[in-house]
MARGUKOL-641251 format. One record per residue: x, y, z of N, C-alpha, C in turn. Coordinates in steps of 0.1 Angstrom, whole numbers, padded with zeros to 4 digits, always signed. Example, Ala and Ser with C-alpha at 12.3 -4.5 7.8 and 13.67 -1.06 7.14 Angstrom:
residues 2
+0132-0057+0078+0123-0045+0078+0132-0033+0078
+0128-0022+0071+0137-0011+0071+0129+0000+0079
This chain:
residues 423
+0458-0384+0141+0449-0393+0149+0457-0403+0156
+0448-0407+0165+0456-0416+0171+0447-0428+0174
+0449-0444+0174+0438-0454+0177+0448-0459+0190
+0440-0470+0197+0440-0479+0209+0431-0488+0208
+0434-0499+0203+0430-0509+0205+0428-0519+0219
+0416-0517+0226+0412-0517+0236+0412-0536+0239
+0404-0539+0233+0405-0557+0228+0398-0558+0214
+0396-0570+0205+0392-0578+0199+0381-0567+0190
+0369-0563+0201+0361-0558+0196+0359-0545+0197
+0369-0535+0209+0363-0522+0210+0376-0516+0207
+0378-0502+0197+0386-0494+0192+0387-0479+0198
+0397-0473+0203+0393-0458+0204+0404-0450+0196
+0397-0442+0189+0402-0436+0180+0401-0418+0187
+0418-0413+0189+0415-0398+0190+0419-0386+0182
+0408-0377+0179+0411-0374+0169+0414-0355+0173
+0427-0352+0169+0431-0339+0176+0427-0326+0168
+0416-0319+0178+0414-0303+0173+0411-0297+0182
+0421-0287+0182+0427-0280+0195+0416-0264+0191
+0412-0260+0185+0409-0252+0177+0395-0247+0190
+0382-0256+0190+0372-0255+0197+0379-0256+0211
+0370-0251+0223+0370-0252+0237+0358-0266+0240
+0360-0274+0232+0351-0283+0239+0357-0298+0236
+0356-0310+0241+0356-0321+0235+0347-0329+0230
+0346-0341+0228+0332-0345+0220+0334-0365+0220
+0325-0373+0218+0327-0383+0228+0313-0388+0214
+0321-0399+0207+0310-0409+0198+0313-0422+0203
+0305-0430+0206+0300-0445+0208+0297-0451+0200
+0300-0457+0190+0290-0466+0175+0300-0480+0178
+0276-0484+0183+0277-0503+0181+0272-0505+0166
+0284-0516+0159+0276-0513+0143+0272-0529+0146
+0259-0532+0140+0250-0543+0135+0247-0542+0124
+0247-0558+0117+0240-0558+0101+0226-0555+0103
+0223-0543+0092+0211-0540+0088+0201-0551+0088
+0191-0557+0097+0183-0569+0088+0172-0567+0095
+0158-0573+0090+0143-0573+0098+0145-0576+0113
+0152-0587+0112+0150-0593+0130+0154-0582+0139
+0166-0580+0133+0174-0568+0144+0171-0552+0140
+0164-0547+0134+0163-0531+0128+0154-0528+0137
+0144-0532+0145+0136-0523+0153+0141-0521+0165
+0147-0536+0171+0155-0537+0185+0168-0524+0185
+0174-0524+0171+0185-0516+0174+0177-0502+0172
+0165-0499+0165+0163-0482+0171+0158-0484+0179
+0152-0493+0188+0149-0485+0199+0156-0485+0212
+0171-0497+0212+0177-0495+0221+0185-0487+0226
+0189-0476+0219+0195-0464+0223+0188-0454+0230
+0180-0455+0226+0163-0444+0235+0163-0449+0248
+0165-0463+0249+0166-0468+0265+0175-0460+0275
+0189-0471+0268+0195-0470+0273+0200-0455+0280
+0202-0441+0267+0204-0433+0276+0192-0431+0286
+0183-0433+0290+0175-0431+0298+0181-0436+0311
+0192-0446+0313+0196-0446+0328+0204-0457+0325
+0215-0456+0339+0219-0466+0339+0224-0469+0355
+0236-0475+0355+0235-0483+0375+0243-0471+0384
+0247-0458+0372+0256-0450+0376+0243-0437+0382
+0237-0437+0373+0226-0427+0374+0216-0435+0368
+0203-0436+0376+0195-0449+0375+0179-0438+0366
+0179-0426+0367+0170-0421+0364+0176-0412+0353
+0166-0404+0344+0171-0390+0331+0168-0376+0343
+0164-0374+0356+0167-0361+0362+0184-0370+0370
+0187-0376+0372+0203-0382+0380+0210-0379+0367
+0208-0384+0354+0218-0381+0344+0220-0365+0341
+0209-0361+0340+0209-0343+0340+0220-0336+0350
+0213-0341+0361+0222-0336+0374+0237-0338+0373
+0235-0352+0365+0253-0356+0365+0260-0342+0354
+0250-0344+0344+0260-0336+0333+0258-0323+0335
+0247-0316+0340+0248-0301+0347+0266-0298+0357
+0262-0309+0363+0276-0307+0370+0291-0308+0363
+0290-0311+0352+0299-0306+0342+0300-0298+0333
+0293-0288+0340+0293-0276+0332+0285-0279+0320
+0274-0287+0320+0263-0283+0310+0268-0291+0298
+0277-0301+0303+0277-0311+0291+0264-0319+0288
+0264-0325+0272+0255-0326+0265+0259-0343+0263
+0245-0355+0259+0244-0365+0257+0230-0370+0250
+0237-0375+0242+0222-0384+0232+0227-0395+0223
+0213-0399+0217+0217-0415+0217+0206-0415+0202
+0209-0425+0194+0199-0428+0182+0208-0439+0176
+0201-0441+0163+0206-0458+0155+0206-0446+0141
+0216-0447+0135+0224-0439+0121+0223-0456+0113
+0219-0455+0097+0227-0462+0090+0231-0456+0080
+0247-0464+0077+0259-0461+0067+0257-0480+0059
+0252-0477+0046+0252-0486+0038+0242-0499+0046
+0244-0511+0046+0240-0521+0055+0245-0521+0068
+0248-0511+0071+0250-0512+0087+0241-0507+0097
+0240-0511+0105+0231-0501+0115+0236-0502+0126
+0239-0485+0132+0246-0483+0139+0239-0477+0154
+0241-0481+0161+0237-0472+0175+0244-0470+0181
+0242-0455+0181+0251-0443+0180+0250-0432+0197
+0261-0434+0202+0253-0422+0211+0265-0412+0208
+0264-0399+0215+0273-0387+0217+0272-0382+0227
+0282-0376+0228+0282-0369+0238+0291-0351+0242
+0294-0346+0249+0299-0331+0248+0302-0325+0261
+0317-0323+0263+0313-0312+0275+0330-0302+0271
+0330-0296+0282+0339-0286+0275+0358-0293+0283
+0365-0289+0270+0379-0295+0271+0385-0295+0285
+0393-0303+0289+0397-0303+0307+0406-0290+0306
+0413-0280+0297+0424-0273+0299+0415-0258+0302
+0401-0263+0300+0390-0246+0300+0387-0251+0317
+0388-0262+0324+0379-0265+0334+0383-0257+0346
+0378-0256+0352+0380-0250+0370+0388-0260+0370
+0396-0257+0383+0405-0262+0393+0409-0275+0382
+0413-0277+0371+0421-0288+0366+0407-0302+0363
+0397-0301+0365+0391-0313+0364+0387-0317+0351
+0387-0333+0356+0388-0342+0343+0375-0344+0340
+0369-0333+0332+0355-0337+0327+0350-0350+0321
+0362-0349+0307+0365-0360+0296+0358-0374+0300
+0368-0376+0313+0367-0387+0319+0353-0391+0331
+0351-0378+0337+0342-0385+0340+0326-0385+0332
+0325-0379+0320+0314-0379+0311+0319-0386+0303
+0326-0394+0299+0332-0409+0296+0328-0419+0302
+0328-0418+0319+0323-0427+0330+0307-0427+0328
+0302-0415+0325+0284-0419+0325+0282-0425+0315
+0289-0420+0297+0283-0429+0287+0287-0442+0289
+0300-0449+0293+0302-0462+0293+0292-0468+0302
+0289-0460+0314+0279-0466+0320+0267-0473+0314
+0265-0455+0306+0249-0461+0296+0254-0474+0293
+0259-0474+0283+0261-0482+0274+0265-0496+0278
+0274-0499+0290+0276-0513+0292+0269-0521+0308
+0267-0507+0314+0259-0507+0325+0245-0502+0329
+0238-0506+0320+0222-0501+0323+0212-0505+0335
+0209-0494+0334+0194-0499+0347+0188-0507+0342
+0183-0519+0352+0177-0528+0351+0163-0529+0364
+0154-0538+0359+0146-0538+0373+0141-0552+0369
+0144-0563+0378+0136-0579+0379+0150-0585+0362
+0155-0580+0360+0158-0586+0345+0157-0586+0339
+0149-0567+0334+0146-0562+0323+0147-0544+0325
+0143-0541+0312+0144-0525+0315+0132-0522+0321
+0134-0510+0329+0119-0506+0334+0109-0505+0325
+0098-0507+0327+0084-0508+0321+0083-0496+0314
+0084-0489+0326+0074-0474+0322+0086-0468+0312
+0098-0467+0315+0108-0461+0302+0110-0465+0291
+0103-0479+0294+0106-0488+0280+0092-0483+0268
+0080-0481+0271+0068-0477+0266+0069-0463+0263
+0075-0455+0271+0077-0439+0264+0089-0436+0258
+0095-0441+0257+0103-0450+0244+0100-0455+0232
+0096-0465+0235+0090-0473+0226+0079-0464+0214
+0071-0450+0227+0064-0444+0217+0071-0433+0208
+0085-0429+0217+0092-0422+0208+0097-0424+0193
+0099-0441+0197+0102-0445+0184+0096-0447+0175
+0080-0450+0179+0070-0451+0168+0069-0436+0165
+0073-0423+0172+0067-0409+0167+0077-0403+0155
+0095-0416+0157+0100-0405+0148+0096-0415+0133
+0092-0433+0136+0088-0430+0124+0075-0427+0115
+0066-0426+0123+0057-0414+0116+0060-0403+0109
+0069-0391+0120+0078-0383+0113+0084-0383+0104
+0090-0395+0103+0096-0396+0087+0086-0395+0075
+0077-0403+0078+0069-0407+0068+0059-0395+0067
+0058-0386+0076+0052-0369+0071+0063-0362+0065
+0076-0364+0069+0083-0352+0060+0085-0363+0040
+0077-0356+0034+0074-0359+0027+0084-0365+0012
+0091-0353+0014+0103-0351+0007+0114-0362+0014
+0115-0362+0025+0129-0371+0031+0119-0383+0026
+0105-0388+0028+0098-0398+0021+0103-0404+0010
+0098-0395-0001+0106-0397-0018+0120-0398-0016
+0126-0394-0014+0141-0400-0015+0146-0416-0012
+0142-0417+0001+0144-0429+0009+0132-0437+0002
+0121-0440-0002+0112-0451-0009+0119-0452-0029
+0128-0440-0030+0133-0441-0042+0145-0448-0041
+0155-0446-0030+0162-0460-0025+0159-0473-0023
+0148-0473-0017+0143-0486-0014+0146-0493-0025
+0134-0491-0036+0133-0494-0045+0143-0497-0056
+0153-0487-0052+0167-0491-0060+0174-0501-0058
+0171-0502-0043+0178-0514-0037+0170-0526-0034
+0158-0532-0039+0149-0537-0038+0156-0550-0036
+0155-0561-0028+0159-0572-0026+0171-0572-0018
+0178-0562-0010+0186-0561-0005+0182-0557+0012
+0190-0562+0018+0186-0552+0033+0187-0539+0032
+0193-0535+0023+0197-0517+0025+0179-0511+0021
+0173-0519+0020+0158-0512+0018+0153-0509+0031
+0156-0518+0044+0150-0511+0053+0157-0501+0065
+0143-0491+0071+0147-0481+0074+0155-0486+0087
+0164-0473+0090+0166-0475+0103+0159-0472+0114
+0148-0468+0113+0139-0468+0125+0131-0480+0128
+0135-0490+0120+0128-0499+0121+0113-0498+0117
+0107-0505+0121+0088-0506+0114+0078-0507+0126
+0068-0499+0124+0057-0503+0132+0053-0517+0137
+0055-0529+0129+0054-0542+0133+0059-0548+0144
+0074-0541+0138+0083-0546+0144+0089-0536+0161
+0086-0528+0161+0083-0521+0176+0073-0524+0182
+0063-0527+0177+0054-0537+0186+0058-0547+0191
+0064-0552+0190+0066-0567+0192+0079-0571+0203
+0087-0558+0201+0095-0556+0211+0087-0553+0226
+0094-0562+0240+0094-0558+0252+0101-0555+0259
+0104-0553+0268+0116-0546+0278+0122-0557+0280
+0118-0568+0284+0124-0582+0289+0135-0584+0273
+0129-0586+0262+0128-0596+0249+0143-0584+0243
+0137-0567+0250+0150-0562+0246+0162-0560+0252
+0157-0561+0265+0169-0565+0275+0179-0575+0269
+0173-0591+0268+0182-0602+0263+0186-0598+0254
+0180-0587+0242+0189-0588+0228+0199-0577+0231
+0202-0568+0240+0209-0558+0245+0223-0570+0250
+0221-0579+0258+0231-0585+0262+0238-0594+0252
+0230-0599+0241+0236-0609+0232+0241-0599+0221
+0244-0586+0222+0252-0583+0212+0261-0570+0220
+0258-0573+0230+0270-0559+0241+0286-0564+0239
+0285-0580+0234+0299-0584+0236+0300-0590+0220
+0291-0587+0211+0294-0595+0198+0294-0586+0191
+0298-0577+0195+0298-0562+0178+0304-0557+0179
+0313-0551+0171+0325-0540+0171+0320-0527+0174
+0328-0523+0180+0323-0510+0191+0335-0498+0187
+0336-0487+0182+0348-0479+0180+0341-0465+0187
+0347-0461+0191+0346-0449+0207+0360-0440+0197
+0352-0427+0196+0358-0418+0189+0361-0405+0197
+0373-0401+0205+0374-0387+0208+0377-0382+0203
+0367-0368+0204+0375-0356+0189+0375-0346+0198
+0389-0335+0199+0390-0322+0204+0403-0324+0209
+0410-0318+0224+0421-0318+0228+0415-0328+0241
+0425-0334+0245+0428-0349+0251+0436-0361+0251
+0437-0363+0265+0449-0374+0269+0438-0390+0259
+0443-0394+0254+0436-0409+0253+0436-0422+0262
+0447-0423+0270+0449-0427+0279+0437-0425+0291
+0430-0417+0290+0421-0411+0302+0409-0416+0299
+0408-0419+0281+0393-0428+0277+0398-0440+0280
+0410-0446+0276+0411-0464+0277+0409-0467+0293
+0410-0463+0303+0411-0462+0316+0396-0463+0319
+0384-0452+0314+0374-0450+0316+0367-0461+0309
+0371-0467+0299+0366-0478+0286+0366-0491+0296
+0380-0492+0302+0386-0505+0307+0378-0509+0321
+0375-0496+0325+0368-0497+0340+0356-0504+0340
+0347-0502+0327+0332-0509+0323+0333-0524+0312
+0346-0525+0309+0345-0537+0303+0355-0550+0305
+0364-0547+0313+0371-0555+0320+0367-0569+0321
+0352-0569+0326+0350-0582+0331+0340-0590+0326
+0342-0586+0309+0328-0586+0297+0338-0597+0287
+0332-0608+0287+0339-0617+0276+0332-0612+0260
+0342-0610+0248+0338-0606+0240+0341-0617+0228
+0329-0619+0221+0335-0629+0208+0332-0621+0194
+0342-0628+0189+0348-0623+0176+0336-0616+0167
+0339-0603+0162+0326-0596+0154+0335-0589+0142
+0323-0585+0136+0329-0579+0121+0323-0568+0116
+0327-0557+0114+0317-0543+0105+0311-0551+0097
+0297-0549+0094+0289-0553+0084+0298-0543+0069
+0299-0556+0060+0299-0551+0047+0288-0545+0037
+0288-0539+0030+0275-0533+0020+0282-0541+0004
+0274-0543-0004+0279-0542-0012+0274-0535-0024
+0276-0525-0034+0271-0517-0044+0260-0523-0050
+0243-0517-0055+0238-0522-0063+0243-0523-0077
+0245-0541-0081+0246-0546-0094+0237-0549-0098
+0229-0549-0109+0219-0558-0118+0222-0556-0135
+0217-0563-0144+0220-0563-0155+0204-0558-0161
+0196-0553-0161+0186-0549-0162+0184-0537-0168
+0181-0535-0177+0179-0523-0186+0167-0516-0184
+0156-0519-0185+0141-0517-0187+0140-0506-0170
+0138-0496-0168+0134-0484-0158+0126-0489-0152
+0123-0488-0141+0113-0493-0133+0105-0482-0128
+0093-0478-0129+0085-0472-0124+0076-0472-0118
+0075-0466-0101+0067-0466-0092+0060-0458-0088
+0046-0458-0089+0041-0444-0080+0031-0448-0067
+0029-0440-0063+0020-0438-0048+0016-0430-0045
+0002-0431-0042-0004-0419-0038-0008-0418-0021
-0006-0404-0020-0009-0400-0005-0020-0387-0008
-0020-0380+0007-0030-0368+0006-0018-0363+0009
-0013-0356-0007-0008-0345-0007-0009-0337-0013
-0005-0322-0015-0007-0309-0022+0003-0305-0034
+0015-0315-0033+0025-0312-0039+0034-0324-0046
+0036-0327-0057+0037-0340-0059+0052-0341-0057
+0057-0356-0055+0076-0354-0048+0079-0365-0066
+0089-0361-0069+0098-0371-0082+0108-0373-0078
+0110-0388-0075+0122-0392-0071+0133-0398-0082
+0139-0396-0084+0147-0410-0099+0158-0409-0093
+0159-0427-0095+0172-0434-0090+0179-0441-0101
+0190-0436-0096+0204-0443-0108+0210-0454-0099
+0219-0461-0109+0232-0466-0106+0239-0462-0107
+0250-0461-0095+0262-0453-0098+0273-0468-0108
+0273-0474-0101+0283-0484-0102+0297-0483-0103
+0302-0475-0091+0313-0471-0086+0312-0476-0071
+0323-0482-0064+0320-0484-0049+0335-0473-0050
+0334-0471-0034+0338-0458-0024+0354-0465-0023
+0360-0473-0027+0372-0480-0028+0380-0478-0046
+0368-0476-0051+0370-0471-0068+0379-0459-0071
+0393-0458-0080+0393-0447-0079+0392-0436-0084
+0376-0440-0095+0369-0429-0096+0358-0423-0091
+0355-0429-0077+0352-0423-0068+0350-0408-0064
+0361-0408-0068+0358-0386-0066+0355-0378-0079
+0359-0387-0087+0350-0377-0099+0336-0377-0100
+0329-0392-0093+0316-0394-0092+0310-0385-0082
+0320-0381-0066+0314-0369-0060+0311-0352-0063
+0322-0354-0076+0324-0340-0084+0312-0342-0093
+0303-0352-0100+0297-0351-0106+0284-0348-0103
+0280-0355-0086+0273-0353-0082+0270-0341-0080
+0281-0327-0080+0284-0320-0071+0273-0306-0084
+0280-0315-0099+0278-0305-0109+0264-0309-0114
+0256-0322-0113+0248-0325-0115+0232-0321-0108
+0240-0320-0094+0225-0314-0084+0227-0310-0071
+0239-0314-0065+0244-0309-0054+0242-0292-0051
+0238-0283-0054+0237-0273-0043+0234-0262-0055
+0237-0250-0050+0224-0239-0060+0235-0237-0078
+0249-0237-0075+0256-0243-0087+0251-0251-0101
+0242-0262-0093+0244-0272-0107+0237-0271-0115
+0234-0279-0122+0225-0281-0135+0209-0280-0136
+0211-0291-0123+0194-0294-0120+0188-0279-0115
+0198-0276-0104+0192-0260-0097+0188-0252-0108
+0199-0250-0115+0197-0234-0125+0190-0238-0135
+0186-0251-0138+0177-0256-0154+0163-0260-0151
+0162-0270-0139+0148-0280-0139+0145-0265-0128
+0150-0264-0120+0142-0251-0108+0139-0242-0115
+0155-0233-0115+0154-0220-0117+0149-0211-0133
+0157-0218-0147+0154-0217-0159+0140-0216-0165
+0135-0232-0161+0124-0242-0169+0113-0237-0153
+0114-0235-0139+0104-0236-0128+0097-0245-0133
+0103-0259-0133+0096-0271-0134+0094-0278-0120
+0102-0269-0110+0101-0278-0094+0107-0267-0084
+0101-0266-0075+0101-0261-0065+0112-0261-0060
+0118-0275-0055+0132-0277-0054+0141-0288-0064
+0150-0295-0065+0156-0302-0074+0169-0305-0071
+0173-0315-0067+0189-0315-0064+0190-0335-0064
+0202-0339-0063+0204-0349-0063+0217-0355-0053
+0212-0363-0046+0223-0372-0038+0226-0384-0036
+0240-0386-0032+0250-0398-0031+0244-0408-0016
+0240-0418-0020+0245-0436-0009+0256-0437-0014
+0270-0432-0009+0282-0441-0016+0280-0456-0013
+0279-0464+0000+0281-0476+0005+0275-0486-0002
+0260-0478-0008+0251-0486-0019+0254-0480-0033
+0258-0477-0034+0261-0470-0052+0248-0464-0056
+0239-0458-0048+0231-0452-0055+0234-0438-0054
+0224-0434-0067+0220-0415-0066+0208-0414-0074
+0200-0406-0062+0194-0399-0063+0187-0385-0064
+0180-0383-0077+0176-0372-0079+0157-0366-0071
+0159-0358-0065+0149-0355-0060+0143-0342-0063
+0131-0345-0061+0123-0328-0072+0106-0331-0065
+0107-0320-0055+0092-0313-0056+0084-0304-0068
+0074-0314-0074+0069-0306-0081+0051-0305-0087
+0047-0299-0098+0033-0300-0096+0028-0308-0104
+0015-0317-0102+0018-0325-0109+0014-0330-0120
+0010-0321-0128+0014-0316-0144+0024-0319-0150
+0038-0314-0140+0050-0319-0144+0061-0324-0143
+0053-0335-0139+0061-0347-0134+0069-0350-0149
+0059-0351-0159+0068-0359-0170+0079-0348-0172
+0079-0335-0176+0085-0323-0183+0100-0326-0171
+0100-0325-0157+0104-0325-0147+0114-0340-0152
+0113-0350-0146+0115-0357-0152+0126-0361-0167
+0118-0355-0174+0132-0353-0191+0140-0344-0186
+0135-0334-0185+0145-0322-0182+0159-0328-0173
+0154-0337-0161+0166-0343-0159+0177-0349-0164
+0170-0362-0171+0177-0366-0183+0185-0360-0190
+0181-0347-0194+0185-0344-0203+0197-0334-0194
+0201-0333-0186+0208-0325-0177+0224-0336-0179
+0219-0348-0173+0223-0359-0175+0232-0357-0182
+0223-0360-0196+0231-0361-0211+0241-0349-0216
+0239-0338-0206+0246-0329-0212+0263-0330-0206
+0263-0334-0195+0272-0338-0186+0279-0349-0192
+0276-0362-0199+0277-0367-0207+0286-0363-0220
+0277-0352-0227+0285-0348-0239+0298-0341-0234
+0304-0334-0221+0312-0323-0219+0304-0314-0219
+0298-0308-0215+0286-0297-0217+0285-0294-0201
+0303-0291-0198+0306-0284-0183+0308-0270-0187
+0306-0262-0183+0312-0247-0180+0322-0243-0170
+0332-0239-0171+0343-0235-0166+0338-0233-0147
+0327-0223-0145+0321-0222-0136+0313-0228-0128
+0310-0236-0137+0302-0252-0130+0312-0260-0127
+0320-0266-0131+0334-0274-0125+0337-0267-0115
+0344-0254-0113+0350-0247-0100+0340-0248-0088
+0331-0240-0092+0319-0240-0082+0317-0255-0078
+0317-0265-0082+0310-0280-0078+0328-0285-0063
+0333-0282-0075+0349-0280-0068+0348-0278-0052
+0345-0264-0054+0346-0251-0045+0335-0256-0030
+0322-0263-0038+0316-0264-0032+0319-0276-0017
+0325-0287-0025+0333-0300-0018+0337-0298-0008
+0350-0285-0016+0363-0282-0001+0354-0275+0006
+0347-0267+0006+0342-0259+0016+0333-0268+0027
+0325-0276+0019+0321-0285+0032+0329-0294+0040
+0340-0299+0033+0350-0307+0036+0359-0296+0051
+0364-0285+0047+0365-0276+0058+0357-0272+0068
+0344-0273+0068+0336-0265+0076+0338-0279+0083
+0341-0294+0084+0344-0304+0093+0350-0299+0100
+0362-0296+0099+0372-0292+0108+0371-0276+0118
+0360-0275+0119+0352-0267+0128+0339-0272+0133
+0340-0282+0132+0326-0294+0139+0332-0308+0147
+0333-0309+0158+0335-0318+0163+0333-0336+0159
+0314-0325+0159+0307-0340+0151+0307-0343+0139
+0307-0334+0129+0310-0336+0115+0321-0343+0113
+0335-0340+0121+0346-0344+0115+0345-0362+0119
+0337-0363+0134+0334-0382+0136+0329-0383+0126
+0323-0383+0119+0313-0389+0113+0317-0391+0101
+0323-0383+0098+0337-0383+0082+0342-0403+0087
+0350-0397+0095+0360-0408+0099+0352-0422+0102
+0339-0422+0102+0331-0435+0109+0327-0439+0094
+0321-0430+0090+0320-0433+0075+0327-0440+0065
+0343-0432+0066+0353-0438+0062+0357-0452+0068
+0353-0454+0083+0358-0470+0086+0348-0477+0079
+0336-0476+0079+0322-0483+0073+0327-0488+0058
+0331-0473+0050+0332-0480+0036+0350-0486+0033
+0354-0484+0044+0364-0491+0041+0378-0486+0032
+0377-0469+0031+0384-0462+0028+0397-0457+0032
+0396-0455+0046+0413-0456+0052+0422-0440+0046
+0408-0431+0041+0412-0417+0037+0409-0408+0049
+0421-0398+0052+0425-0393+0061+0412-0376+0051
+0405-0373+0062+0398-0355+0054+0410-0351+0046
+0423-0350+0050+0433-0338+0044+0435-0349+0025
+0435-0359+0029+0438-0373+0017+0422-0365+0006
+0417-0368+0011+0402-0368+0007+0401-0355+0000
+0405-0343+0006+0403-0331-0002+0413-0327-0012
+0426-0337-0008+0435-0336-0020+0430-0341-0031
+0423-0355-0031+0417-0364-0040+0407-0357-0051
+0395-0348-0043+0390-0339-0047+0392-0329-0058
+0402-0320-0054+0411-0312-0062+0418-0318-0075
+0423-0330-0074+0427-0337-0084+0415-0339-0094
+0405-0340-0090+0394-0345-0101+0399-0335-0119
+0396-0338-0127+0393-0334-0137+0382-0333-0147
+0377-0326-0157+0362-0324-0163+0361-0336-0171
+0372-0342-0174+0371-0359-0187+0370-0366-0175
+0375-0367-0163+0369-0378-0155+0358-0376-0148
+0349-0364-0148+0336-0364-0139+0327-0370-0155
+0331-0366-0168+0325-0371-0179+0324-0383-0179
+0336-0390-0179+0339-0411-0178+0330-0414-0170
+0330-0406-0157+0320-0414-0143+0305-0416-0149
+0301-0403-0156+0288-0401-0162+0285-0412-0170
+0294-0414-0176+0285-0426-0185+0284-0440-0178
+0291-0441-0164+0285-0454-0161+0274-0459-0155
+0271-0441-0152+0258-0441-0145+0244-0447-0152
+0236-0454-0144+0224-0459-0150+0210-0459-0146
+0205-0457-0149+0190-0451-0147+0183-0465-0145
+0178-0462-0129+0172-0476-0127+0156-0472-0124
+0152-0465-0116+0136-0459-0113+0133-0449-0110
+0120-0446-0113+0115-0434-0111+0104-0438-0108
+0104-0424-0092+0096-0434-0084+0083-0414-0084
+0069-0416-0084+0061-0400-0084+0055-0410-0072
+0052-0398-0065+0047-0399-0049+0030-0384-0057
+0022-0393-0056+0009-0381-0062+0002-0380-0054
-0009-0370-0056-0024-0369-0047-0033-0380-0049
-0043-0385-0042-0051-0397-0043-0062-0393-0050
-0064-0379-0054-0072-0375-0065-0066-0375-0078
-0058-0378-0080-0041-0380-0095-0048-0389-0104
-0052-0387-0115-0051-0402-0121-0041-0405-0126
């Protein structure tokens, strides 16, 4: 890899895989996670790709990126820990595949900086009408969240884990709070943080870097920037023993069990990877405990698996199931837990949990976008581990250190999502 420090606030990081015929093009403004700013930041990405002073309309942007051979662009707000990020990407194919020598890179570099530092404007705000079908986009994905019911239970079982912290709210922001946003009110907050946030611009494939700082320098040259900072997360601590249990009822057919632990390990720890090995053996994928015991053994749930917030130190276990057996569902966990706890690995559950890691960890390095998002991740938590570092780290793990991790783990809630006919 290679970085360029562009000024103060914007980074370009390139990252070489010669392997694909395409290049690939990440933009992330990080902002602290908080109420004021969580709705403004989802819905200003939806704008902005919608035009800018380069291409003022979404059929001008089409046309531009058709003419690059069918390069691709999109835009949303990601959060990693307390950050919230708005994010765009982008894609077209490597300059050494192009006709007659042309520099794609650079000029679909030229349209997203545009988005991004040069937007269409009209009177001193965003257009009306783009700002409203927008605006409803934003309210439609978070409805959508809140129908997929299962991504529901997970995320209100974090909440709650993280209760008192910003990491409780979503990144789509809230119905209140998209109301309240206007095109004018988001315009000014577009401008008061275009020069106050750290900005890291990620090329991943084959490319000059030189050819982004050029295209970078051309849109920000004449942009005063003051001093900004990655938002920090910091792990849920509390001293609190007593489980906290939550339930809610919806109109549904199928009850969701969410249980949330403490890890109390942060992503800088360096038991850190035994904790993702544990995860790995605990519920991560058809391998582990939860699959072949609470699913498959016991068909106490439909599905059952459990996952890592490293940035917040949580994990959660997640399980569709009926809801009769919520409680049965439930222990059986526990008791999954406890076995992990005693050494109660099997030769085949370690490898496999192993096996399972590197393999995702490799299949990065055949994804343009997977492999950013490793590396953005890694700047967020402050890791500074290189994928090849990472999968070494991995491999090192041992079965007495995924055991040590286990017992620091601590059971904080358990959250049943029921039918409104449930008593």
């Amino acid at each position: 890899m290679e970085t360029v420090i562009v000024n103060d606030n914007i980074r370009i990081t390139s990252i070489e895989m010669t392997k694909l015929k395409t290049n690939s093009i990440a933009v992330c403004i990080h902002r602290p996670l908080n109420r004021k700013e969580a709705s403004y930041n989802a819905l200003l990405p939806l704008v902005l790709k919608r035009g800018s002073m380069l291409c003022n309309d979404r059929e001008k942007i089409a046309e531009y990126l058709d003419d690059l051979y069918g390069a691709t662009m999109g835009a949303t707000a990601i959060k990693r820990g307390e950050d919230q990020i708005i994010y765009f990407d982008a894609e077209t194919i490597a300059d050494k595949f192009a006709p007659d020598g042309e520099k794609l890179l650079k000029k679909l570099l030229q349209l997203v900086m545009s988005v991004v530092f040069d937007p269409y404007t009209v009177n001193g705000a965003f257009d009306d009408a783009v700002f409203e079908q927008e605006r409803k986009n934003a309210l439609d994905k978070l409805e959508a969240f809140v129908n997929d019911k299962r991504q529901y239970a997970a995320t209100r079982c974090q909440q709650e884990v993280a209760r008192g912290t910003d990491f409780e709210i979503l990144r789509f922001g809230d119905k209140e709070g998209l109301m309240s946003v206007t095109s004018s009110s988001l315009y000014e907050y577009y401008k008061s943080i275009i020069t106050s946030s750290v900005i890291d611009i990620y090329i991943c494939g084959s490319c000059d870097i030189n050819d982004a700082v050029d295209a970078v320098k051309e849109y920000t040259a004449d942009k005063e920037f003051t001093e900004a900072y990655i938002p920090k997360t910091e792990i849920v601590s509390r001293d609190e023993s007593a489980v906290r249990t939550v339930e809610e009822k919806m109109d549904v057919a199928q009850g969701k069990l969410a249980i949330g632990f403490r890890t109390n390990v942060k992503p800088t720890d360096d038991d850190f990877y035994a904790l993702q090995v544990f995860n790995s053996v605990f519920g991560a994928g058809a391998h582990s405990k939860l699959f072949n015991n609470v699913r498959e053994k016991l068909s106490l749930a439909y599905y059952a698996s459990s996952m890592l917030e490293k940035s917040k130190g949580i994990l959660v276990v997640n399980a569709g199931v009926e809801f009769e057996n919520f409680q049965k569902a439930y222990d059986e966990t526990l008791v999954q837990l406890e076995e992990i706890r005693k050494g109660n690995i099997t030769e085949h559950e370690f490898e496999s949990s192993i096996n399972a890691i590197l393999n995702m960890c490799n299949s990065y390095f055949d994804d343009q976008r997977s492999l950013v998002i490793y590396y953005l991740s890694d700047r967020v938590a402050g890791t500074s581990t290189t994928l090849e570092q990472y999968i070494e780290k991995i491999k090192a793990v041992t079965v007495d250190e995924v055991v040590a991790v286990s017992k620091k783990i601590t059971l904080d809630t358990a959250y049943f999502l029921t039918g409104k006919g449930e008593a």
